[in-house]
N, C-alpha and C positions, 0 to 999 in steps of 0.2 A: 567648436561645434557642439550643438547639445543634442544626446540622441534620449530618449526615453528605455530604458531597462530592459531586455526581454523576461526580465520572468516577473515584470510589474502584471497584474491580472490575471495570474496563475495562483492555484492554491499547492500547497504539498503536501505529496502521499508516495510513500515508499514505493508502487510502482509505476507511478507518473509524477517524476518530479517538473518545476517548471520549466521553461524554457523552449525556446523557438525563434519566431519572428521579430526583428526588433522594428523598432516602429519607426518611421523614417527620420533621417536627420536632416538636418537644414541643409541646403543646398541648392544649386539648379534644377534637381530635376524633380525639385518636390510638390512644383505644380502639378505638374502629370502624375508625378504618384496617386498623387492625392486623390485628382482627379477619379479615379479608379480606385480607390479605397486599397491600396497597396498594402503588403508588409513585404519586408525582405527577408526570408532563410538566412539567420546568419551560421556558417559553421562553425565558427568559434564556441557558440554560446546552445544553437541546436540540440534537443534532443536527439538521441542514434537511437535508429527503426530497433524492431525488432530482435533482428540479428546481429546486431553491435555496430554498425555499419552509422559513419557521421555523414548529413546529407551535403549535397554540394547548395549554392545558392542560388537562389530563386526567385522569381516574383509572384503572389499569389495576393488573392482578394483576401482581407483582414476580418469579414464578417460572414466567412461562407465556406462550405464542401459543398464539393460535387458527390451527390450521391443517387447508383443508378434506379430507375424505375423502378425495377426490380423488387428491390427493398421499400420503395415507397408505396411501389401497390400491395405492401405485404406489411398490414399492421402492425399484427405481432412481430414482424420484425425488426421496424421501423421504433418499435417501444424501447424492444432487446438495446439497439443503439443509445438510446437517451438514458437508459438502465446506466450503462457501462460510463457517460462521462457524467451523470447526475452528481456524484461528488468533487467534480471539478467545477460546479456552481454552471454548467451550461446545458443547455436541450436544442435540440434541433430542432427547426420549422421547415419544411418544402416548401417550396413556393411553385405550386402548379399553374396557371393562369383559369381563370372559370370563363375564358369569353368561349363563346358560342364555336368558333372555327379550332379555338385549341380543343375541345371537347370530342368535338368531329373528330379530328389527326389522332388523337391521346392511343381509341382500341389497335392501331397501326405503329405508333412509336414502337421501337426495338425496346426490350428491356433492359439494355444495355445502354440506352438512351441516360446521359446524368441531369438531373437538375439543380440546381440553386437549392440548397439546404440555407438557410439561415442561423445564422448561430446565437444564442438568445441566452441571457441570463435568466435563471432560475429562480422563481417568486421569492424564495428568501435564500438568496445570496446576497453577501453582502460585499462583491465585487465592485471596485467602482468603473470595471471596463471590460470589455467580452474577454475572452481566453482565448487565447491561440490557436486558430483552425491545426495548425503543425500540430503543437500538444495535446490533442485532442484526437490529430489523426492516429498521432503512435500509440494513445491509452487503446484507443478503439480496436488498433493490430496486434497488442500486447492480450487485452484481455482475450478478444473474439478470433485470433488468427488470422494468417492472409487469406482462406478460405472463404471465410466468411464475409470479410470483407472486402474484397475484389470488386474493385471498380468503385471506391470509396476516395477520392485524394484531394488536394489541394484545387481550387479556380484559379490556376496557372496564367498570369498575364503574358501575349503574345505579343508580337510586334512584326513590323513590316520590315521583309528585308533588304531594302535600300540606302543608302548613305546619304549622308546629310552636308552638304557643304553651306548650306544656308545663302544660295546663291551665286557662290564664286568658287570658279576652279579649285584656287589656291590660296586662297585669303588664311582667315581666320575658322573657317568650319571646320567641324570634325569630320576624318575618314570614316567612321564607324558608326551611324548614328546613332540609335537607343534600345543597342542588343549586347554592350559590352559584360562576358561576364568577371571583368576583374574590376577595371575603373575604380570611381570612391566607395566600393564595396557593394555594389546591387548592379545587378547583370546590363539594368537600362539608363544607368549613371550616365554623364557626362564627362566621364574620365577614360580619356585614349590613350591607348599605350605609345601615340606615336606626335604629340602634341598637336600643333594650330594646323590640320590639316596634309603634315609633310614627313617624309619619311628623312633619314640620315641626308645631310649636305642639303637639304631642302626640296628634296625630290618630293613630288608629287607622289600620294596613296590610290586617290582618283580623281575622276574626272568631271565635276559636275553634278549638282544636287537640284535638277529640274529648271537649268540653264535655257533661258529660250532660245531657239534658234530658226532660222530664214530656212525652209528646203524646196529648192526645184527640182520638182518630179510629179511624174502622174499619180495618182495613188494605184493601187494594186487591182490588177484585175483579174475578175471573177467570172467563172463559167456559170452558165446557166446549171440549174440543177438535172435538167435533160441529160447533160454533156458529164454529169460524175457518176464516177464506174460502179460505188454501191448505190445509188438512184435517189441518196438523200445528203443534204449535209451533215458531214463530220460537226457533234456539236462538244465545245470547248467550256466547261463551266471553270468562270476567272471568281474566284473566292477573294475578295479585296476592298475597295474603297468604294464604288459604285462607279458608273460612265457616266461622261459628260460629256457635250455637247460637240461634234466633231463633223464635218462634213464626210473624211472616211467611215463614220463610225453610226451609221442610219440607227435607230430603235425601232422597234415592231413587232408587230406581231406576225408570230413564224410563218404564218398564212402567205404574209405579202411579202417576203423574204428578205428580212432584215440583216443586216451584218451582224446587231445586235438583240437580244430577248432579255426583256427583264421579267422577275417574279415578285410582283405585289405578291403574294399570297403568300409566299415564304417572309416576305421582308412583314406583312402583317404581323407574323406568326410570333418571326422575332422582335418586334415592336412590344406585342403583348407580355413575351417574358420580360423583356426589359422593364415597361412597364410595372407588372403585379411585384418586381424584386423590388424595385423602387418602394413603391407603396408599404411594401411588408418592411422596409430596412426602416421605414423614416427618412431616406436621404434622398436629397433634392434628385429628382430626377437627371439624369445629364443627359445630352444630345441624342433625339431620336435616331434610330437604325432604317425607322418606316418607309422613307423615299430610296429608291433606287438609285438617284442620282448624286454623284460626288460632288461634293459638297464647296465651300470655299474658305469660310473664315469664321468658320464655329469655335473656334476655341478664341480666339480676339474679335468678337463681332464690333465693337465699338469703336477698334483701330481699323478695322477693315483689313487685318494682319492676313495674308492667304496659309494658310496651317501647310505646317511641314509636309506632312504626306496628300493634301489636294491635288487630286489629278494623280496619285498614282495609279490608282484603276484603272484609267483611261491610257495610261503611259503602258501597264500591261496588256491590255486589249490591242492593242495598236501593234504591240510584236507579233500578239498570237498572228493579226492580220496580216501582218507583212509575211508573215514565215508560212501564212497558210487561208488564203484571201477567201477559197472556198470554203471554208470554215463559218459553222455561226457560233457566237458567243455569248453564254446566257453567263450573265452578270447578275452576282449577290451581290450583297452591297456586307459584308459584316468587319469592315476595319473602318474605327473614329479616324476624322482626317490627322488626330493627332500620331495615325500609325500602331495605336493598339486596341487588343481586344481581348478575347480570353478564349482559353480554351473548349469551352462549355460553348461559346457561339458558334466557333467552328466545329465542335459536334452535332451540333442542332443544323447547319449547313450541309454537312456530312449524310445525316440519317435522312434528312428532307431530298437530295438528291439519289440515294437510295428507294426510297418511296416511289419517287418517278422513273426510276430506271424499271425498276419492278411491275408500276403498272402498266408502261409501255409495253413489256414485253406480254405480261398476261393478254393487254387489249391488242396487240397487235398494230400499236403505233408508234411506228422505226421512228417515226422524225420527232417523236419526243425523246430520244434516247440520248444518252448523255456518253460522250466516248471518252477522252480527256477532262480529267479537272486538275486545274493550274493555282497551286498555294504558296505564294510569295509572302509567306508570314511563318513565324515557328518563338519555339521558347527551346531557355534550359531547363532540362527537367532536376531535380534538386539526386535523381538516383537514374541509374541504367540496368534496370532490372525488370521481370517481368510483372509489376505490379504499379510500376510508376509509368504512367501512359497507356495504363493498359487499353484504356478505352479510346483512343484518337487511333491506336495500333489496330486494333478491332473493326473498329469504323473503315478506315483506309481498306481493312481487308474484306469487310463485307461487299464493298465497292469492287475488285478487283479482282473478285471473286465471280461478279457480274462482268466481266471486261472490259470493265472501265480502269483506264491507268490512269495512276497520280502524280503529279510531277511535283515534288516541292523544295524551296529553298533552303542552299545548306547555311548561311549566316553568313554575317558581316565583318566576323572578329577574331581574323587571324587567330584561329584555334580550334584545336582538334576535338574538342569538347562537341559531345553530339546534342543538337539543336534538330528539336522535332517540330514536323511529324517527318522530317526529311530521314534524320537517325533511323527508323528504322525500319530502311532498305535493308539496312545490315549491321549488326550488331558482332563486334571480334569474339565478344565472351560466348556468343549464341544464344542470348536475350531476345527477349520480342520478335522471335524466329525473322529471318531475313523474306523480302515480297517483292519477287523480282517487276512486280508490274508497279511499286513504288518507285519511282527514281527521284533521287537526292542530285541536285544541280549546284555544283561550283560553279564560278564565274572567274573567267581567264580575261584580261586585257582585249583593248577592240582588235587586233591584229590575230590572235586566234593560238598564240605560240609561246605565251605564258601565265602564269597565274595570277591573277589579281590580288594586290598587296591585302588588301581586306579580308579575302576567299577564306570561307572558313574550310580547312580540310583535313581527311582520315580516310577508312578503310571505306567508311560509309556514303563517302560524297562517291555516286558512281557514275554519276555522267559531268560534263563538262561545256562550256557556250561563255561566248563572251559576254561581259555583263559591266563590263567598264567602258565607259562617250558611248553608250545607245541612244541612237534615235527615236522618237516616236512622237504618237500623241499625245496633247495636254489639250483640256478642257479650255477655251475661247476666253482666256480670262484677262482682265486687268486688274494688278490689284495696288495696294495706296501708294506702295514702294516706287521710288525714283530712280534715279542714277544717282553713283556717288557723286558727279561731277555733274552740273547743269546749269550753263549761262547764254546771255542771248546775244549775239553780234550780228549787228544789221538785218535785225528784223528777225535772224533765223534762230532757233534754239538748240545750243550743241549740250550734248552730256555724255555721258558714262553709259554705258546697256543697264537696263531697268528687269532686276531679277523677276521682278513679281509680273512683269508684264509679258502675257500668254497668249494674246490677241495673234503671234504667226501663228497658233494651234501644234506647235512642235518642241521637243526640248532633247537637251542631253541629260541624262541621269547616270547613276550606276548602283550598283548594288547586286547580289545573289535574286534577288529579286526579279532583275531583268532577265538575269540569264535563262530562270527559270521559264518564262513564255514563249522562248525560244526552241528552247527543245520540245513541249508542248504544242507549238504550232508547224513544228515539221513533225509529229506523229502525227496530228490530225492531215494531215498533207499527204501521211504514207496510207493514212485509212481510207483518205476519199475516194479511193475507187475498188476499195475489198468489199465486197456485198456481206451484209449479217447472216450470218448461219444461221439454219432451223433451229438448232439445237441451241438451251442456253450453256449449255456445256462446253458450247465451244468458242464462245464469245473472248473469255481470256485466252485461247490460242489464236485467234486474231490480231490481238492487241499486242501477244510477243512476237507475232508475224513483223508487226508494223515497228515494232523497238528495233528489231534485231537489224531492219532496213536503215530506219537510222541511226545505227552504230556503227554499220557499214558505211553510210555517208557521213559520220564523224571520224571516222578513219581517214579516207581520202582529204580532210579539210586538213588532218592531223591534229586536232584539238584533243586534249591529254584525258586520257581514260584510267 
């Protein structure tokens, strides 16, 4: 294996020596790294924060901080920062977008809003490679304090929490997809602690990695909006891969009263960022965010390969519906079908639903309101403190604050390591103060009466759904994949079941992922007939109204708390 050095394109000085990220090494999962301009935290080799403290490991964008508005709308202080690592040969660049609709949004952004910092060598440096966003973070904490630098950290890559069998129950795919944090050393390795799929004696982990399946049934039915007792639909914002094409799953506009709402005008917004960072880095653009719709074979266009997580948006959408038909579901699109993203996109999805919560209530239009948002996606954060995450912990609370509750997934990797933005529901040490209207969802087996071999769990997973052989939607797909077995005897052609083939519109999956929609569409199920209070004050005692109902109804299931 050959890795490249972490402290190659670092200089030294007695209070930032080098070291941090080391640069990917050969392997499986180095396309996807790649993809996404990865590095990985290693603690061996890491600088320790401030307080002597060695980070844990990570994955993070290799030519960027997130750094909040704040600081950007604040010249001078935006200088102060470039000040402080100018002797490590790097400066910072924001990358704001100049298009016309970001300019409009920008006087509204939170200042807590981070952007895309660019990290750039310095006119006479004589680096032959950027510097460590790590190494850079800790000079910046060392000189300037955490005061000052609050809300300054790493572009944290995310991932979707579902598991991978790559088509078959029990074959050869992994239990754990691309959120391991031990594996061959980076959290989203290829390396499972429990090999080809199976636990001891060859027991199965789970059940299925978007397994197509036959179902007879009617789809779920739905009340007129006359007949729900707050006089509007419960609406469910699913943060994920985008919808596709379903007969349960209509698109619309909220006028004509669709199952589903999408937001061009957000997915523009995050288009353009993607976009202007592109442009400012030099690197080839990679697959737009712009379409709302999930996608199918963007990362193997050529082989017609259907990408690991296609159709997972849709696979979520389809619980919320089952678990709550009177529900509408307004659909972001912010996860590549390859199942990652970063944290910075899911902030910009955060503050953007923010904005609408807000001006619905000013304008006084309920049925833009957002009640439930469902995040079947999280990282490890490299620390569990109040300055790493500070800003996703923020975002959730400024949400939740509005009464809107967050349901999000606790991971896939059998371990108790907390994995945000789920983690911090609650924290043991009394970090990133606990938000009881965040709920962290493990996932128990389909029977309801034990824990899913994968589930990641601790103090902080507080709610519980099963999330291993769920049903739902998938996108109308075929795709190039065959059966393993396929020949023709008298005229007819017999084979093997054809993973890639989605054309019944249904599958089995598992993952924390799943679970998570589940308990998300039995809260909007408890909301649809609580009418909104005058008051916004009381909007989050509504929203514990409606937990507390389904904690009660988690009880009687007896699914583990």
């Amino acid at each position: 294996m050959v890795t490249m050095g972490p402290h190659a394109g670092s200089t030294v000085d007695e209070d930032c020596p080098p070291g941090g990220g080391t640069r990917l090494p050969v392997g499986p999962a180095v396309a996807l790294l790649e993809r996404h301009r990865a590095r990985i935290l290693d603690p061996a080799s890491a600088l320790a924060t401030p307080d002597g403290a060695k980070p844990a490991s990570t994955l993070y964008r290799g030519d960027t901080l997130l750094v909040p508005l704040r600081l950007v709308r604040d010249a001078e202080a935006f200088a102060r920062l470039n000040e402080v690592i100018a002797p490590m040969g790097a400066v910072l660049e924001a990358v704001v977008p100049a298009t016309k609709r970001w300019q409009e949004v920008l006087p509204r952004l939170s200042d807590d809003l981070p952007v895309s910092t660019l990290v750039r060598l310095t006119e006479d440096s004589c680096l032959d490679q950027l510097p460590d966003p790590w190494a850079l973070l800790v000079r910046l904490r060392r000189k300037l304090g955490m005061a000052e630098t609050q809300g300054i950290g790493l572009e944290h890559l995310a991932g979707a929490a579902s598991v991978e069998l790559h088509g078959t129950p029990f074959g050869h795919g992994q239990p754990f997809g691309h959120g391991q944090p031990f594996g061959h050393g980076q959290p989203f390795g290829h390396g499972q602690p429990f090999g080809h799929g199976q636990g001891p004696a060859g027991l199965p982990l789970a059940t299925g990695s978007r397994n197509p399946v036959r179902l007879f049934m009617p789809r779920p039915r739905r009340r007129d909006v006359d007949d729900i007792g707050a006089g509007r639909r419960p609406v469910v914002a699913v943060l994920d891969t985008g919808i596709g094409e379903h007969p349960w799953l209509p698109v619309g506009d909220p006028c004509d009263d669709p199952v589903v709402e999408i937001a061009p005008d957000f997915q523009q917004l995050l288009a353009d960022a993607e976009a202007a960072l592109a442009a400012a880095s030099g690197h080839q653009p990679g697959p737009s965010l712009a379409s709302p719709n999930d996608q199918r074979d963007v990362v193997q266009p050529l082989l017609g390969l259907t990408d690991s997580h296609s159709g997972h948006g849709t696979f979520v959408t389809g619980l919320v519906h089952q678990n709550c038909p009177d529900a509408r579901i307004l659909s972001l699109r912010v996860l590549h079908t390859d199942g990652v993203t970063t944290d910075r996109i899911v902030l910009l999805a955060l503050e953007w639903l923010r904005l609408r919560v807000v001006a619905a209530l000013a304008d006084g239009t309920p049925e833009k309101l957002v009640d439930v948002v469902s995040l079947s996606l999280g990282f490890y954060p490299e620390a569990d403190d109040t300055q790493t995450g500070y800003l996703l912990a923020e975002a959730v609370r400024k949400l939740t604050d509005l009464g809107v509750t967050v349901v999000a997934a606790a991971g896939n990797d059998a371990t108790a390591r907390p994995f945000v933005p789920a983690a911090h529901a609650l924290n043991a040490d009394g970090s990133n103060n606990g938000n009881e209207l965040l709920v962290a969802v493990g996932a128990l087996n389909a029977s309801g009466k034990t824990v899913a071999a994968f589930s990641n769990e601790g103090d902080w997973v507080t709610r519980w759904a099963p999330g291993n052989a769920l049903v739902s939607t998938v996108p109308l797909w075929q795709g190039s994949g065959t059966g393993s077995l396929e020949l023709e005897s008298a005229g007819q052609v017999r084979s093997g079941p054809d993973g890639d083939d989605l054309t019944t519109g249904f599958a089995v999956w598992a993952g924390t992922s799943f679970a998570t929609p589940v308990i998300a569409g039995m809260l909007a199920d408890r909301l649809a007939d609580r009418p909104d209070p005058d008051e916004v004050a009381e909007r989050p005692h509504r929203a514990a109204a409606a937990l507390a109902e389904v904690d009660d109804y988690l009880k009687t299931l007896g699914w583990k708390r």
